[in-house]
LOPANU-310002 format. One line per field, with one value per residue (C-alpha): residue number from 0; x, y, z; residue in one letter. Coordinates in steps of 0.25 Angstrom, whole numbers, plus 5000, padded with zeros to 4 digits. Layout:
N
num: [NUM,...]
xx: [X,...]
yy: [Y,...]
zz: [Z,...]
residuo: [A,...]
***
This chain:
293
num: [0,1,2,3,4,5,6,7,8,9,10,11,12,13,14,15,16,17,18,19,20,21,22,23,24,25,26,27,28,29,30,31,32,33,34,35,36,37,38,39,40,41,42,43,44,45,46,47,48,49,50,51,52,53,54,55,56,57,58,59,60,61,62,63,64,65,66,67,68,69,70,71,72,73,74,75,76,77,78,79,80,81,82,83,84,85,86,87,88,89,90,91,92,93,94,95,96,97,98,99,100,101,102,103,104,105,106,107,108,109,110,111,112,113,114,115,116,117,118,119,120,121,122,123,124,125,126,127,128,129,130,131,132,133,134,135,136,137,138,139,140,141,142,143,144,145,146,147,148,149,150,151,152,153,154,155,156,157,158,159,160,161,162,163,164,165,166,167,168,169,170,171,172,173,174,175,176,177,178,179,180,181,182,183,184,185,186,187,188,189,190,191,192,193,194,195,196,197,198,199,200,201,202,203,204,205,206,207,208,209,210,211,212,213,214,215,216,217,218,219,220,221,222,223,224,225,226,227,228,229,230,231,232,233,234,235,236,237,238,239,240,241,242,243,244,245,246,247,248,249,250,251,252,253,254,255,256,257,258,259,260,261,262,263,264,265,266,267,268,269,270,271,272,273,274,275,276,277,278,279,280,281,282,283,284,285,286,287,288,289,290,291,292]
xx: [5414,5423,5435,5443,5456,5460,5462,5471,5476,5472,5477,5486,5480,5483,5470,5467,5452,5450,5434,5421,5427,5417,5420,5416,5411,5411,5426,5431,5437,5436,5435,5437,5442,5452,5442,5453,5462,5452,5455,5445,5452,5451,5456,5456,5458,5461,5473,5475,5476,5472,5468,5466,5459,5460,5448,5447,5436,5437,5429,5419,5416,5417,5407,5407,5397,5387,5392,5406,5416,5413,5404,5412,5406,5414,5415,5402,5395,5394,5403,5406,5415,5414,5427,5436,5446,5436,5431,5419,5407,5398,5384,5378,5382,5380,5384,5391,5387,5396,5410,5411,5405,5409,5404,5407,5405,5396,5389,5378,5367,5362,5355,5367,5362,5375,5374,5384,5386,5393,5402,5408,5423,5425,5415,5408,5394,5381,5387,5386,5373,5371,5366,5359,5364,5356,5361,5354,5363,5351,5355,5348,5352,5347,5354,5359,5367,5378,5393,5401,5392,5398,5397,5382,5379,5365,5360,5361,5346,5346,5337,5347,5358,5368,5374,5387,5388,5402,5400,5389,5395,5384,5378,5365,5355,5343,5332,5334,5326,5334,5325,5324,5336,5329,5335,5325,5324,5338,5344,5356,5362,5375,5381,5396,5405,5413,5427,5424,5428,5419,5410,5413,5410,5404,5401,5388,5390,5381,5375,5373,5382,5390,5404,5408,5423,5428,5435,5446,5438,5450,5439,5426,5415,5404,5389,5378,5365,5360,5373,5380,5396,5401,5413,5427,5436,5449,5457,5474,5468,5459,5451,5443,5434,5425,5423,5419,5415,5423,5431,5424,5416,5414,5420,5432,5428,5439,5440,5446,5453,5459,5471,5465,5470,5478,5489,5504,5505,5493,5496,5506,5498,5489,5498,5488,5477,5471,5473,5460,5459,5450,5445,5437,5426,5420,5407,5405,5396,5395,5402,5396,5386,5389,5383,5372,5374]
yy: [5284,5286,5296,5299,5305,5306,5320,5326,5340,5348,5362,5365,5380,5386,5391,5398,5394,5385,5384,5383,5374,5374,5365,5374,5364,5374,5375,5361,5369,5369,5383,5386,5399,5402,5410,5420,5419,5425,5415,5408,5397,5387,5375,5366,5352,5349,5356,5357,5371,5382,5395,5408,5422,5431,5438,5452,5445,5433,5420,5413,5404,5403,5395,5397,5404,5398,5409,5408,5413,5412,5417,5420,5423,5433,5441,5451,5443,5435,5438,5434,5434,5430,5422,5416,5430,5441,5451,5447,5455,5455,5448,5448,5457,5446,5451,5463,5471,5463,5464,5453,5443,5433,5425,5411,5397,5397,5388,5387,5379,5372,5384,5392,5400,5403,5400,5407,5410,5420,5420,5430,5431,5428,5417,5424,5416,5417,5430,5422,5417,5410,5415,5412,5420,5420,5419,5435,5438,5440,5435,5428,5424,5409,5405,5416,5416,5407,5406,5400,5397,5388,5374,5372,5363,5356,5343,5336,5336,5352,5350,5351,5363,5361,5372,5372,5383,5379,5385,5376,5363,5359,5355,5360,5357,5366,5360,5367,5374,5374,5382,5393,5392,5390,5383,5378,5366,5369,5359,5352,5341,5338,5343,5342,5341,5351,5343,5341,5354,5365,5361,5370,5368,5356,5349,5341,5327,5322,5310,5323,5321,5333,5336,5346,5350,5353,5365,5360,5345,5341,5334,5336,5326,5320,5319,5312,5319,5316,5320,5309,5310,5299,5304,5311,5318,5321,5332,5334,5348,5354,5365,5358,5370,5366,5354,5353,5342,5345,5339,5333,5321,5330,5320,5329,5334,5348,5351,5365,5368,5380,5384,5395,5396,5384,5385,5385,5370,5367,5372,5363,5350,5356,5360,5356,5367,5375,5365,5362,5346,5337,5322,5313,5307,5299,5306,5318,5330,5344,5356,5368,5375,5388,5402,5405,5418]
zz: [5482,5470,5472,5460,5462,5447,5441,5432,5432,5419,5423,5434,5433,5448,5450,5462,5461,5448,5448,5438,5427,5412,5402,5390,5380,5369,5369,5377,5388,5401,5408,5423,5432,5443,5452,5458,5446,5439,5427,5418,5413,5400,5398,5384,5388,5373,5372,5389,5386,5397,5395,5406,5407,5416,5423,5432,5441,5450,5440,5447,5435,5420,5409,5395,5386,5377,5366,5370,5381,5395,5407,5421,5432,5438,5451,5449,5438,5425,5413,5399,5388,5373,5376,5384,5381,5377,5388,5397,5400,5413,5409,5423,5436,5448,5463,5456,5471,5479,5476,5487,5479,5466,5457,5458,5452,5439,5429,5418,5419,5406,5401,5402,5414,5423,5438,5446,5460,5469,5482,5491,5486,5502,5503,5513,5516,5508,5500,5485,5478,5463,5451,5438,5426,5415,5401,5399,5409,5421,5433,5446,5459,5462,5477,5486,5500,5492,5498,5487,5475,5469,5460,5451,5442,5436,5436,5421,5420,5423,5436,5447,5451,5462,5469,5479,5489,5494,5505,5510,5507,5498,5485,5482,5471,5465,5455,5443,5431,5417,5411,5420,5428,5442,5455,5465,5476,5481,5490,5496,5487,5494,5508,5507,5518,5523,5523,5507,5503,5496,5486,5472,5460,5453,5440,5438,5429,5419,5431,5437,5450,5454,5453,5465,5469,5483,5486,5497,5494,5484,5477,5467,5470,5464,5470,5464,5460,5476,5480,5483,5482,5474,5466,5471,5463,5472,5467,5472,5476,5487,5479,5470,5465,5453,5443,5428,5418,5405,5391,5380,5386,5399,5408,5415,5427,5427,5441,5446,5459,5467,5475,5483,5496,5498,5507,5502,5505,5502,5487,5489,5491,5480,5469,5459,5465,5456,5444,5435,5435,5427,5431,5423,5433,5422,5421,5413,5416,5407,5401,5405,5399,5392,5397,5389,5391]
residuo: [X,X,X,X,X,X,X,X,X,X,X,X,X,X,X,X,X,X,X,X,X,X,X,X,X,X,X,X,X,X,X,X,X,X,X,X,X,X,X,X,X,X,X,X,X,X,X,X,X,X,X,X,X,X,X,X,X,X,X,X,X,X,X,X,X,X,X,X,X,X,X,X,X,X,X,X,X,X,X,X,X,X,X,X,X,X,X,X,X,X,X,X,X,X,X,X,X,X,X,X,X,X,X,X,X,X,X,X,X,X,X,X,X,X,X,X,X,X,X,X,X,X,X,X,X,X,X,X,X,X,X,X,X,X,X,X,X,X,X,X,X,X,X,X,X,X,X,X,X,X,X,X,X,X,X,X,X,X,X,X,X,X,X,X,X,X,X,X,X,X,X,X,X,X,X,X,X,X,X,X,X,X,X,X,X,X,X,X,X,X,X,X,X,X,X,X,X,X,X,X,X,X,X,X,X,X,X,X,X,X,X,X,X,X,X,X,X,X,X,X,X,X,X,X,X,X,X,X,X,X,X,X,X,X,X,X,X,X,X,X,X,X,X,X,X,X,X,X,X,X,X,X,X,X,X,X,X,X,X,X,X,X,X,X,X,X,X,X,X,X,X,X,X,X,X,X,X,X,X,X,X,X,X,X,X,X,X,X,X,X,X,X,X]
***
């Protein structure tokens, strides 16, 4: 099995939790959040350039919007702006009766529905579930009794969804409806073990393998459409969060990492924790797709 250790560091940004990076095709920027920093993050690879705003909620994730600005799931629902520095408005209340809870990782289907899921901000068991948003706004819970709901993706032919619940150490995968937005058929597609870290977030390639980043793994690997692992990507950090395909020929896989929690020396074996990384795997995958509404 292949294991590549080449990555090159694109910015050292001393995220607490860096997660969900978006390559927003519409700009040629890469966008990701600091979950506790409360930063949503822009980076212009054609002038290296970064740029931050500053939220009053914790982000769970950021996309962009088919009309322009972005769509955030928040701590008590799904938000939008007309920008990246204009104010956002709430378009859809989710969990809003349970101050213990947050949304978490997000990501639009090709319809530019947006699928988002919610944890307990203490991980307490089977407390979080995942949502469809609709572009009206209208919302439906889809999977309930979640713990960490974390990375989806889609197959490139539209007919599969995957699913990471960290906290179960696996990787699941529904059939899936385009046209009406329905998961059925759920199953297991891979059981990771626990000495690989916690499985986050994830990137689907246009082979349709998967992309998925360990959380004290120090790695993202890739697993074949029958979940097979056949790719390694080692990274000089433990807290490997999320992963995107991004940049012009979608062939840079931007990783994100965190420095929660780690020890003093720890942070000292890992100075880099927290950085935004990018590698170049040598297959490309896909920006991702606007909020339609």
């Amino acid at each position: 099995m292949p294991v590549t250790p080449e990555w090159s560091l694109v910015v050292d940004s001393h995220n607490v939790i860096g997660e969900g990076p978006a390559w927003d095709a519409q700009t040629g920027t890469l966008l990701w959040i600091d979950i506790i920093g409360r930063l949503v993050q822009r980076y212009d690879p054609s002038i290296r350039r970064t740029t931050t705003r500053l939220f009053d909620q914790q982000i769970g994730a950021v996309v962009p919007r088919a009309t322009g600005g972005l769509a955030l799931a928040l701590e008590d629902g799904i938000w939008v702006t007309e920008d990246d520095t204009g104010p956002a408005r709430r378009i859809a209340p989710i969990e809003t009766d349970d101050p213990l809870t947050r949304l978490n990782d997000a990501k639009c289907d090709r319809r530019g529905r947006l699928w988002a899921g919610s944890m307990a901000h203490d991980s307490r068991p089977l407390a979080g579930a995942l949502y469809r948003v609709d572009p009206d706004g209208s919302v439906e819970q889809v999977v309930d009794d979640t713990t960490i709901s974390n990375g989806i993706d889609w197959s490139p032919d539209d007919r599969r969804m995957y699913y990471i619940d960290s906290a179960a150490h696996r990787l699941d995968v529904f059939d899936y409806d385009l046209e009406t937005g329905r998961v059925t058929g759920r199953r297991t597609l891979v059981e990771f073990p626990a000495d690989a870290g916690l499985p986050d977030g994830m990137a689907a390639d246009v082979k349709g393998c998967l992309w998925v980043a360990f959380y004290d793994g120090w790695a993202v690997r890739r697993y074949t459409p029958a979940g097979k692992l056949d790719r390694v990507i080692e990274l000089p950090v433990a807290r490997v969060t999320s992963c995107a395909f991004a940049g012009s020929d979608l062939g840079d896989l931007y990783i994100t990492t965190a420095s929660a929690g780690l020890s003093e020396a720890q942070q000292s074996d890992q100075p880099l924790a927290g950085a935004l990384f990018v590698a170049r795997p040598g297959v490309t995958g896909f920006a991702a797709t606007p909020f339609a509404g």
